[in-house]
C-alpha positions, 0 to 999 in steps of 0.5 A: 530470600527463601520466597524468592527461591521458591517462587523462582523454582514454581516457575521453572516446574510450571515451565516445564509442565507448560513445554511438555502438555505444548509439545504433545499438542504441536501437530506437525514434528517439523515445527518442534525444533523451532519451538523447542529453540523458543522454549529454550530460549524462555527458560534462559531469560527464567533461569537467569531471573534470579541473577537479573534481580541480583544486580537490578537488570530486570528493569534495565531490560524492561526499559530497554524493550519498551524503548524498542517497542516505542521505536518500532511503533513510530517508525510504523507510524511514520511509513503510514503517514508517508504512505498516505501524504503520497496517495494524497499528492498522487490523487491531486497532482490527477486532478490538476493534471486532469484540469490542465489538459481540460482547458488546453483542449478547450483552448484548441476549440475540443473540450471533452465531456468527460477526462480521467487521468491515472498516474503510476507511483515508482522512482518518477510519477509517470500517467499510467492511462489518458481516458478522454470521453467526447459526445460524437466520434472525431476524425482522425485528422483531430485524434492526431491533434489532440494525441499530438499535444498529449504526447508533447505537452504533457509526456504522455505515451501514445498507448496510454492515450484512449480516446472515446466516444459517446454514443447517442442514445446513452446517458452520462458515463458513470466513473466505472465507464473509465476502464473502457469495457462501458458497452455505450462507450467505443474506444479508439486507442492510439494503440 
């Protein structure tokens, strides 16, 4: 019982002798009483140890905080492993969007070169941008027609729909060529 005694006021000076060289080093004297409401609360837990020990509580309470640690932890694991399948379903539901649209504009006898669909994640998956690369420049009456069917068939919006075209002296558009400042692209957006 002595050692106990002992031990629990080594402690409470090394505690204190703790707190005071801390206080001296603390830079600004607007973040002392935030840090002396921590401290105090520390040599709560360091006064009242004795009687944790006294009825057994001291692993009730380590049982306790690593319950709730355990708890914490999986939850973060839980809303990383959502946030992944969601980016994961997002990049695929592009893909076959992308592959639709390709063999229905094939169907109508205008296959792009190239196509690239973005969607947006919120309350609903909605596109976010259609960027669809030909060889030669279309004529109006066929940028109606394909924006037409994009609008109908799929809900894009019209100013979410770019339509490019190659120009003949460039080589193949590479995937950065999609944000439509590719100097060998032109842009004619339904805007």
């Amino acid at each position: 019982m002595k050692e106990s005694i002992y031990s629990w006021m080594k402690n409470l000076a090394v505690f204190y002798i703790f707190l005071t060289a801390v206080m001296n080093f603390i830079p600004e004297k607007k973040y002392e009483k935030y840090f002396r409401h921590f401290m105090g609360l520390l040599l709560i837990l360091l006064i009242l140890s004795p009687v944790f020990e006294l009825f057994q509580m001291r692993d009730v309470m380590d049982q306790n905080f690593w319950n709730s640690y355990r708890k914490e932890e999986m939850e973060g694991l839980r809303r990383q492993g959502e946030e992944i399948q969601e980016n994961y379903l997002k990049e695929k539901y592009e893909e076959e969007l992308e592959k639709t649209i390709q063999n229905r504009l094939e169907s109508m006898g205008k296959p792009p070169e190239e196509l690239q669909i973005k969607l947006a994640r919120g309350q609903e998956i909605v596109v976010e941008q259609a960027v669809i690369l030909y060889e030669n420049r279309l004529e109006e009456k066929e940028k109606e027609e394909i924006t037409h069917v994009l609008k109908e068939d799929y809900g894009i919006e019209e100013a979410k729909i770019q339509l490019e075209y190659r120009e003949d002296n460039q080589t193949a558009v590479d995937s950065s060529s999609f944000s439509g400042i590719d100097s060998g692209y032109h842009r004619t957006s339904r805007d």
